[in-house]
C-alpha positions in Angstrom: 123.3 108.5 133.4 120.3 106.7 131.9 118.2 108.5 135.0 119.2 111.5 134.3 118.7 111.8 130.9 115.0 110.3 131.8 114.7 113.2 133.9 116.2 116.2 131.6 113.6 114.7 128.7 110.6 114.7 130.8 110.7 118.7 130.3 108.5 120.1 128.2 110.6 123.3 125.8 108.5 126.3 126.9 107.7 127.3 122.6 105.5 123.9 122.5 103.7 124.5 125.9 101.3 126.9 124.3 100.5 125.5 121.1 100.2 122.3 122.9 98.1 123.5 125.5 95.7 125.0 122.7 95.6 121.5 121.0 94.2 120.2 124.0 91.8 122.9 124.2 90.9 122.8 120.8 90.4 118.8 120.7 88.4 118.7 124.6 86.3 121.6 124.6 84.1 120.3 122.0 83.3 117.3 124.2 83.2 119.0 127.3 80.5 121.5 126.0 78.5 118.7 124.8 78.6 117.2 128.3 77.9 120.9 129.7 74.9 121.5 127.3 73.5 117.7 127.9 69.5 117.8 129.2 70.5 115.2 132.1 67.5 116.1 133.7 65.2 115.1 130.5 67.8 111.8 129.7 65.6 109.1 130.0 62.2 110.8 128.3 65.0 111.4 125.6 66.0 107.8 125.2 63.0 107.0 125.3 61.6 108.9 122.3 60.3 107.2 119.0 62.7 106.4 116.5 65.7 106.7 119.0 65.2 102.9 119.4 64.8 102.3 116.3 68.3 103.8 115.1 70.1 102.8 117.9 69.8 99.1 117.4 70.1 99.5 113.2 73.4 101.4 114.3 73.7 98.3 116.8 73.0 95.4 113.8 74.4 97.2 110.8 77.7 98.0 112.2 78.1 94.4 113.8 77.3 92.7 110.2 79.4 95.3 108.4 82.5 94.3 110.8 82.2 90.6 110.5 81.5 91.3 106.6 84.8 93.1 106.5 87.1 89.9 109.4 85.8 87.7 106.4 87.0 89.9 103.1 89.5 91.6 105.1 92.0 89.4 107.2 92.3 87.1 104.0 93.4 90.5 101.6 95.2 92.2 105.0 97.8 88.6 105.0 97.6 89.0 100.9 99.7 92.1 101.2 101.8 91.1 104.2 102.8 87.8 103.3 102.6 87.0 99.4 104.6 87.9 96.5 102.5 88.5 94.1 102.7 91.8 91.5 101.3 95.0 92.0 101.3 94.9 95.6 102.0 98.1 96.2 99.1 99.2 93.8 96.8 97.4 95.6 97.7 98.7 98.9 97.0 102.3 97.7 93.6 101.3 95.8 92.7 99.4 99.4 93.6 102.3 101.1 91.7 105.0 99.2 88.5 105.0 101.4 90.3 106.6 104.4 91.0 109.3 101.6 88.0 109.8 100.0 85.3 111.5 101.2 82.3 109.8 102.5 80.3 111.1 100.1 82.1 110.3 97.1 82.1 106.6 98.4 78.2 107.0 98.6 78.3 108.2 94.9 80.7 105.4 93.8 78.6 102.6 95.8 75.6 104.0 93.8 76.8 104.0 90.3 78.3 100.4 90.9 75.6 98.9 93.1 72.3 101.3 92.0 69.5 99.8 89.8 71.8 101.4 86.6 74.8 100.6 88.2 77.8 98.4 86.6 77.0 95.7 88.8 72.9 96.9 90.2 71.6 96.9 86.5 72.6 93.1 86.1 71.5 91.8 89.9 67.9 93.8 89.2 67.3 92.9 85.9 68.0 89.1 86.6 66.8 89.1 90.2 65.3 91.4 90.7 67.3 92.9 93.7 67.2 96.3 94.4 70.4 97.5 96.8 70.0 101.0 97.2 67.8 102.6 100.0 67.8 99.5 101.6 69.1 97.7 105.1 71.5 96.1 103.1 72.8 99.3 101.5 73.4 100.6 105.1 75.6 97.4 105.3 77.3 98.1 102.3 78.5 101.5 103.0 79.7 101.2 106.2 82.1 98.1 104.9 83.6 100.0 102.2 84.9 102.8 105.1 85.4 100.9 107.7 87.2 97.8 106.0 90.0 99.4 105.1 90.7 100.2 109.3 90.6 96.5 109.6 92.7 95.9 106.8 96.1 97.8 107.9 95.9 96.8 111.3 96.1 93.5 110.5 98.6 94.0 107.8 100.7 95.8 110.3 100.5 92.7 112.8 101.2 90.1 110.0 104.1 92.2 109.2 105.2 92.5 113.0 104.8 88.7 113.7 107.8 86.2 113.7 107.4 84.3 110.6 109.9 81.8 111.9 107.1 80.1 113.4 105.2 79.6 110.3 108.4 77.8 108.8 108.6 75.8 111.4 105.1 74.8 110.7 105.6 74.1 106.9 108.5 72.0 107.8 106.2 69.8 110.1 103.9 68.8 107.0 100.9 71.9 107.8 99.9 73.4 104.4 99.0 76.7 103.7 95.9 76.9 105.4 96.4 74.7 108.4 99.6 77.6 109.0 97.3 80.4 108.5 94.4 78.9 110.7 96.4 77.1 113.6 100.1 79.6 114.2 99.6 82.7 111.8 95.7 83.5 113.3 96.2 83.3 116.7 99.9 85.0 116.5 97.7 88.3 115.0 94.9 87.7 117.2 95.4 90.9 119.1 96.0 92.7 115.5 92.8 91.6 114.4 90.6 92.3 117.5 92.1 95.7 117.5 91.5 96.3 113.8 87.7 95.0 114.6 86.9 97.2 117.2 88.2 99.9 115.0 86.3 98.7 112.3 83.0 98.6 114.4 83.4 101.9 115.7 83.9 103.3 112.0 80.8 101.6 110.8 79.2 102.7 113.4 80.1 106.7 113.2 79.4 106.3 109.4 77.4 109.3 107.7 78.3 110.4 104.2 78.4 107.0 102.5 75.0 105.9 104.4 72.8 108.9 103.4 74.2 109.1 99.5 73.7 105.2 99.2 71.1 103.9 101.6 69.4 107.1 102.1 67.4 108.7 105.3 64.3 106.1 105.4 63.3 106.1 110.0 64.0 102.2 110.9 64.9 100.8 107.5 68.2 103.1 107.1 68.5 105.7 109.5 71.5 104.8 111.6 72.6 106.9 115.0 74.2 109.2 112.9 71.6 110.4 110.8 69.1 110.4 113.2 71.1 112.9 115.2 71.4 115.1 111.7 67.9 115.3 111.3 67.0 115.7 114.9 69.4 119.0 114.9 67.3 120.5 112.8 64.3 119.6 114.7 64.9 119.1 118.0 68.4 120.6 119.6 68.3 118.5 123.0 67.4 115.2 121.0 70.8 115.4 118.9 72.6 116.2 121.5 71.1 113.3 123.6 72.2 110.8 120.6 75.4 112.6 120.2 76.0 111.5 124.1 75.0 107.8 123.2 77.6 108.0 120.4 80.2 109.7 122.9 80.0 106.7 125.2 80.5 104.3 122.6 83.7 105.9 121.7 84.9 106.3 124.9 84.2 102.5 125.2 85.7 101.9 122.0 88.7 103.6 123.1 89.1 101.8 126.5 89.1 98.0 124.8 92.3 99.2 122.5 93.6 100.7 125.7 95.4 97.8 126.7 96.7 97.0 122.8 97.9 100.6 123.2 99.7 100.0 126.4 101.2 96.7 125.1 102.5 98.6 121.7 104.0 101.8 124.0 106.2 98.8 126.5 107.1 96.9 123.8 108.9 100.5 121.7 
């Protein structure tokens, strides 16, 4: 009985062939024409070109430092609202959660009225420091965090929430505290969570555009990330962006092919 009802649902109802089949289309063509349109023949000289090196490896660095920026903030806030108690949890969720919502650009503003030189917070760090935020490396940084955390954030959450807690009992009952629990059975249990929500969280930062230009601007090897070099190139030079867009395409498509496996593991274990 089992097979056969295995069988009968592996049909597809003929009124969702179409629209599915246009989904496809709709999602793959894009990708496929850029791998059509593609100078292979001019590749290398491409690569190659002034300012593509630059960009690639500030994509490279920023994106790195804004992920391991967002493992320290975020795993600590991610077990905050999976395991406390504390009020307003719900709240805080949502408020985490509103930079998958909002547009880049908005985030850019927000980061600049906070953070700029007559910011809430800028004003204060500039007129006692003297640190300047905005336009900078550091700025880059910033903005890709404040869109990308949030990715690491829920994933996280969600394996915190999936893990046996059992085990973390059994660990308080031994004589562990808080943090030994957290740091030798709750980590490790959401290890898989956490590399998953990284990756994520890298490939975010990496793709970042709307937050970096507002906030850290367009300045070739201080802020220009992969993403805003292929912008400006579009305007300039056609092949080039589509040369960087290629770069970025195979970073996906890596990016994709490390949470295969998590992917895999998730679809035997429903």
């Amino acid at each position: 009985m089992r097979r056969r009802r295995r069988r009968g649902g592996a049909g597809v109802p003929l009124p969702l062939v179409v629209p599915a089949a246009l989904a496809v289309a709709f999602l793959v063509l894009p990708v496929l024409g850029l791998l059509i349109r593609a100078p292979w023949s001019s590749l290398p000289q491409q690569l190659t070109a002034p300012g593509v090196g630059e960009a690639l490896r500030l994509s490279l660095v920023s994106a790195t430092a804004a992920t391991a920026l967002s493992l320290v903030l975020g795993v600590p806030l991610a077990w905050v609202l999976a395991r406390s108690r504390i009020r307003g949890r719900s709240l805080l969720r949502a408020l985490v959660t509103v930079p998958l919502v909002l547009p880049p650009v908005v985030g850019g503003v927000a980061l600049f009225l906070v953070l700029g030189r007559q910011g809430v917070v800028g004003s204060r760090l500039h007129d006692a420091f003297g640190i300047t935020i905005p336009f900078t490396t550091t700025a880059v940084v910033i903005a890709q965090t404040f869109v990308a955390m949030p990715f690491l954030v829920i994933s996280v959450e969600g394996a915190l929430r999936a893990a046996d807690a059992r085990f973390e009992d059994v660990a308080a009952t031994l004589g562990a505290d808080r943090w030994t629990t957290f740091r030798r059975v709750t980590l490790p249990m959401v290890a898989p969570g956490v590399a998953a929500g990284a990756v994520l969280c890298w490939a975010r930062a990496l793709g970042e555009f709307g937050a970096t230009i507002t906030f850290a601007g367009n300045f070739p090897g201080t802020t220009q990330t992969m993403p805003l070099a292929v912008y400006l190139a579009l305007q300039r030079e056609p092949e080039a962006a589509i040369v960087l867009s290629l770069v970025l395409l195979g970073v996906s498509l890596a990016t994709l092919l490390l949470l295969r496996d998590r992917w895999l593991r998730a679809g035997v274990a429903a």
